[in-house]
C-alpha positions as CSV (number, residue, x, y, z in Angstrom):
1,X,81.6,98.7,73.8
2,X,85.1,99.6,73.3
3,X,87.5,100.7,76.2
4,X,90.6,102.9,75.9
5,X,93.3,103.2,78.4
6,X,94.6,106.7,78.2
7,X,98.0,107.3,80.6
8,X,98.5,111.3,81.4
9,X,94.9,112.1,80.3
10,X,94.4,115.5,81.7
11,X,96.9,117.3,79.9
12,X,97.9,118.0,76.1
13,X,97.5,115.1,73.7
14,X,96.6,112.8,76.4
15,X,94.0,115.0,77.1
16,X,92.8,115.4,73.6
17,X,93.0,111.7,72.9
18,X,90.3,111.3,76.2
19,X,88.3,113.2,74.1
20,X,88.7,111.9,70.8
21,X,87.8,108.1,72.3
22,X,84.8,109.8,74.2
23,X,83.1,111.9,71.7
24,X,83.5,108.2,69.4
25,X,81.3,106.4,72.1
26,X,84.6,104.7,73.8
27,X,84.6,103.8,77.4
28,X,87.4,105.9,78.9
29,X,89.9,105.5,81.9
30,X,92.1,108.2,82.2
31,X,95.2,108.3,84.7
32,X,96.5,111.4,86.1
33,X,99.4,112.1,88.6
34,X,98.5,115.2,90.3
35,X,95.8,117.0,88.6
36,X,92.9,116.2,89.5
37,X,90.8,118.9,89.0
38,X,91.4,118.7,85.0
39,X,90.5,114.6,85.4
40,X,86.6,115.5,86.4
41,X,86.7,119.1,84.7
């Protein structure tokens, strides 16, 4: 399995990319600085 390391991935393209790799079967980890809500949403 491949793993992608997205930096600001709950907002805009960091956002879209953590769902690009996802949908494609990537393992995902996703840092966020404040939002938290949009991380598990």
């Amino acid at each position: 399995m491949r793993h992608a390391l997205i930096t600001a991935g709950t907002k805009g393209l960091g956002r879209k990319m953590t769902e690009y790799f996802l949908k494609n079967g990537y393992s995902v980890t996703a840092t966020y600085r404040s939002d938290k809500i949009r991380l598990i949403s």
